[in-house]
C-alpha positions as CSV (number, residue, x, y, z in Angstrom):
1,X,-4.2,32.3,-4.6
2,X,-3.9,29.1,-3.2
3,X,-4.6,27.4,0.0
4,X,-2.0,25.9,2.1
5,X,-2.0,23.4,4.9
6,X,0.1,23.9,8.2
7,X,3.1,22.0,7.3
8,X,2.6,23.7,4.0
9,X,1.4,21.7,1.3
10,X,0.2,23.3,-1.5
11,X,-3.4,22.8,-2.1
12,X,-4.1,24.8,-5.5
13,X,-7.6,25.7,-4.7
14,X,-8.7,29.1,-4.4
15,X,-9.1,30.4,-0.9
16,X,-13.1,31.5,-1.6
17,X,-13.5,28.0,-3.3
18,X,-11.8,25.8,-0.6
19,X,-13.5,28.3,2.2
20,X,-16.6,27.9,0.7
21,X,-16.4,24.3,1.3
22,X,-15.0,24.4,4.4
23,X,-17.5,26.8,5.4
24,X,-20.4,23.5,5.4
25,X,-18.4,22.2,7.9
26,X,-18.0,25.0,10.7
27,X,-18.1,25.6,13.5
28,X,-18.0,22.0,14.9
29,X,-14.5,21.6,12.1
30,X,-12.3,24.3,11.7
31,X,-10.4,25.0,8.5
32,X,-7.6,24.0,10.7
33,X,-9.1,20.4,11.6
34,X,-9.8,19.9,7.4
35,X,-6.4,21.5,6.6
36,X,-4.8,19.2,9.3
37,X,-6.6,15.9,7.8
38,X,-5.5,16.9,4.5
39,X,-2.1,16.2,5.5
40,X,-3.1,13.1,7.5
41,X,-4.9,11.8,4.1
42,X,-1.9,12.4,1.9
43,X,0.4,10.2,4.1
44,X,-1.8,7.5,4.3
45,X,0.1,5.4,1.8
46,X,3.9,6.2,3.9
47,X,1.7,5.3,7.0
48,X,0.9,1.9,5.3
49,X,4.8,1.4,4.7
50,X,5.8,2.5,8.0
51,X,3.4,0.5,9.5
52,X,4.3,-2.4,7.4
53,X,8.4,-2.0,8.1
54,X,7.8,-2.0,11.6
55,X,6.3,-5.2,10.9
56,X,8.9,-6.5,9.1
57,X,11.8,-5.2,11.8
58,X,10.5,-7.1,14.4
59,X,9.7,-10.4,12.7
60,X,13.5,-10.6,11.3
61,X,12.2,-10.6,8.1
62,X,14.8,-11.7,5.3
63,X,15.3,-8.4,3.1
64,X,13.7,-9.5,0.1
65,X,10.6,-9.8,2.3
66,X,11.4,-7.1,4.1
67,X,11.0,-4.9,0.7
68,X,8.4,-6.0,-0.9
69,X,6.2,-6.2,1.9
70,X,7.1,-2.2,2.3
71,X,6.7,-1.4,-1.4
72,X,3.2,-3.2,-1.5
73,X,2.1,-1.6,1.4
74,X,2.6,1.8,-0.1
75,X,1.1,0.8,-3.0
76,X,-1.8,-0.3,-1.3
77,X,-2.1,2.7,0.8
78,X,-1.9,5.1,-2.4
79,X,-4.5,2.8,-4.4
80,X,-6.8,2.9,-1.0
81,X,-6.5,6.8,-0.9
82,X,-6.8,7.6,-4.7
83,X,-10.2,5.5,-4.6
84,X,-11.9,6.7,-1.5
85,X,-11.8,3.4,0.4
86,X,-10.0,5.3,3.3
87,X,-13.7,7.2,3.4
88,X,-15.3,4.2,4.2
89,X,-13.2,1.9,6.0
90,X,-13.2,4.0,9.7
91,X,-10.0,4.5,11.7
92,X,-7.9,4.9,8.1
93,X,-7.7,8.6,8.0
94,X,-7.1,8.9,11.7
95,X,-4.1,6.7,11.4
96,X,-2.7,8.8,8.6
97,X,-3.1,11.7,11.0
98,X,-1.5,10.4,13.6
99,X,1.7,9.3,11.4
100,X,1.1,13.1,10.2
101,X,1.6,14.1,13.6
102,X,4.9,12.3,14.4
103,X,6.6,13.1,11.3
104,X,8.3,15.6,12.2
105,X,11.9,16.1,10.3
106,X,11.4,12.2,8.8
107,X,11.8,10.9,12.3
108,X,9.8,7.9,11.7
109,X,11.9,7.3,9.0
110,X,14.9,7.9,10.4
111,X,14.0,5.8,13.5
112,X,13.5,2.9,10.6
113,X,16.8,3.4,9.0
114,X,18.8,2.7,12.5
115,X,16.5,0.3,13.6
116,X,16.6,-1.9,10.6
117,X,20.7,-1.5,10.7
118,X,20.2,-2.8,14.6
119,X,17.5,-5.6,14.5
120,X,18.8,-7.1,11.0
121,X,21.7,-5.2,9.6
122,X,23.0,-3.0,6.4
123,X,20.6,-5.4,3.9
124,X,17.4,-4.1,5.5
125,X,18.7,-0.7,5.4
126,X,19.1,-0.7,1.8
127,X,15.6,-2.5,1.4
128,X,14.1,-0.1,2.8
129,X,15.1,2.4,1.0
130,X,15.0,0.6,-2.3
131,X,11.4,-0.2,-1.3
132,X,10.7,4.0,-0.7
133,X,12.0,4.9,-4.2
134,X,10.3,2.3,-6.3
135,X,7.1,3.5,-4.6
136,X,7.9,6.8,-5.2
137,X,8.1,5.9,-9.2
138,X,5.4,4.4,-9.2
139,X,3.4,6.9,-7.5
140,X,5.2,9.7,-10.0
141,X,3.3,7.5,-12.8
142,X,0.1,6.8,-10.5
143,X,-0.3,10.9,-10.0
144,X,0.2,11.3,-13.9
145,X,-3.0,9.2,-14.5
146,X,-5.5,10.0,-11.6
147,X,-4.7,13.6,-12.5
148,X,-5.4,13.2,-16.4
149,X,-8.5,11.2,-14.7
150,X,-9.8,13.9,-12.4
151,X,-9.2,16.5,-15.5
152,X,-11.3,14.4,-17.8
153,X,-14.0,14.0,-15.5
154,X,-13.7,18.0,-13.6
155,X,-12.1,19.9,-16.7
156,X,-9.1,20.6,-14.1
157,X,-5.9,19.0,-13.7
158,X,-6.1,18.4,-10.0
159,X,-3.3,17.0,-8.3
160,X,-2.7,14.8,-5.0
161,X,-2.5,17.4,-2.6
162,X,-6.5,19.1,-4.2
163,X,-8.1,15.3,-4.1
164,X,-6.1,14.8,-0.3
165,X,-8.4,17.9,0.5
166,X,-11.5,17.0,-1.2
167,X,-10.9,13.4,0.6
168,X,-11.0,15.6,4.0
169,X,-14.0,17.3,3.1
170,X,-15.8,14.1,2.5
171,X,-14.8,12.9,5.3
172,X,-16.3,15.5,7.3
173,X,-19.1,15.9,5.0
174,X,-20.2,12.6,5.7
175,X,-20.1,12.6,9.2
176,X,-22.0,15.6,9.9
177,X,-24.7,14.9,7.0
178,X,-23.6,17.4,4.7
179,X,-23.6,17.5,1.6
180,X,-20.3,16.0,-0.7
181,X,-20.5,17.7,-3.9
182,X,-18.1,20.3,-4.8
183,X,-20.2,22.4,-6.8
184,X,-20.6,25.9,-4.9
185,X,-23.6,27.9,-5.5
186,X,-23.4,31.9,-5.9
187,X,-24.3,32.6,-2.7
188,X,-22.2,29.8,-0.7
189,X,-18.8,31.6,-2.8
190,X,-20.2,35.2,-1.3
191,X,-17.1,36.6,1.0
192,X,-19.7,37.2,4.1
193,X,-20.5,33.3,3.9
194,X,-17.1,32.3,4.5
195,X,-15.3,35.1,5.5
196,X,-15.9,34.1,9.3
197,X,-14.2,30.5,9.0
198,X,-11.2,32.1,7.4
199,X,-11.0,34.5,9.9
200,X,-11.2,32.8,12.4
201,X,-8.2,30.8,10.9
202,X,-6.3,33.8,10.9
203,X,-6.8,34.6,14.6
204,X,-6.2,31.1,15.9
205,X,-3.1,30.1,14.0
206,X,-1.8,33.1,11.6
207,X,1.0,31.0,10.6
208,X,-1.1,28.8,8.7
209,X,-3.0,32.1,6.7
210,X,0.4,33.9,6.3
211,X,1.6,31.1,3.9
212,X,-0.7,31.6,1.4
213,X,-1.8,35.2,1.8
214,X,2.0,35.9,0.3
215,X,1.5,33.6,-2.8
C-alpha cells in the first residue's frame, strides 16, 4: 500500500515503512507537515522557473532570453533537489512550499501565460511554454538515471516522488537531531510505534488517509 501526500502524489512507500520514519519526527512534525514538504520539495525545480519568468516578465526580456533563462532555472532547481543542496542551503524547501501552496489549478502558471501575452506579447507566451516542455524532457531523462542510481545503490527503483519524501525527512531529521538513515529496526516498524502518528493523521485530516487506505 502506498502512501500519498494531500494533493495526492504517490509516494510508493509502504505506510509502516514511511510511518516508521515519520514516527522519529512526532509530535513536534506531523505526518501532515512531512507529507506537505514532500510536495513543497518536488516543486522546487517549477518554483525556480516561476521565480525566474517573473524575472524575466518584468525586465522585458527578449524571448530567447526569456526561455532559456526559464529552462535553466528548472534545470537548476531539479539538479539542486536530486543532490540534496536544497538540505543545506536554508530557505530552499520553504520556498518550494510556498509555490506548493499557491498552485492551486496551475494558477501561477496561468497567471504567467497572460502576463507574459501583456508585458511582452505572443513570443513570450510561446517561450514559456517551449521552455516548460524541454524541461520536462529533460527531466523524463534526468528521473530515468537518478532512479537506475538510487536502485543501484538501495536495490529499489525509487522514483522522484520516494526521494521528494526522503528529502523531507532529512530535512526534519536534521533539524531536530535525529537520525537520517532510512534503515528501520524491528522494533521502530512495530504497529504500536507508529500506529499513533498515523492515527492521528487520520483524525486531523482523513482526506489525506482515505487516499491511500483504498489503494
Amino acid at each position: 500500500m502506498s502512501v500519498y501526500t494531500p494533493k495526492g502524489i504517490k509516494v510508493r512507500i509502504s505506510v509502516d515503512v514511511s510511518f516508521a520514519l515519520m514516527a522519529r519526527l512526532y509530535p513536534k512534525v506531523s505526518a501532515f507537515r512531512v507529507l506537505k514538504t514532500t510536495e513543497g520539495v518536488d516543486e522546487i525545480p517549477t518554483t525556480f522557473g516561476f521565480i525566474a519568468s517573473l524575472i524575466c516578465l518584468f525586465n522585458k526580456v527578449d524571448p530567447v532570453t526569456f526561455f532559456i533563462a526559464t529552462l535553466i532555472s528548472i534545470v537548476c532547481g531539479l539538479l539542486i533537489k536530486e543532490f540534496g543542496i536544497a538540505l543545506v542551503v536554508p530557505g530552499i524547501i520553504p520556498l518550494g512550499g510556498l509555490y506548493n501552496t499557491i498552485n492551486i489549478l496551475m494558477l501561477p502558471s496561468i497567471l504567467l501565460v497572460i502576463l507574459s501575452y501583456i508585458l511582452i506579447g505572443w513570443q513570450a507566451v510561446v517561450a514559456y511554454i517551449g521552455a516548460r516542455f524541454v524541461a520536462w524532457i529533460i527531466s523524463f531523462v534526468l528521473e530515468f538515471v537518478f532512479t537506475s542510481q538510487w536502485k543501484n545503490k538501495m536495490g529499489y527503483a525509487f522514483t522522484g516522488s520516494e526521494r521528494s519524501f526522503f528529502a523531507a525527512y532529512c530535512y526534519y531529521a536534521r533539524k531536530q537531531g535525529r537520525s537520517i538513515a532510512f534503515d528501520l529496526t524491528d522494533e521502530e516498524l512495530e504497529p504500536e510505534n507508529w500506529e499513533g502518528v498515523f492515527d492521528h493523521l487520520a483524525d486531523t485530516n482523513p482526506h489525506v488517509v482515505q487516499r491511500f487506505t483504498a489503494s
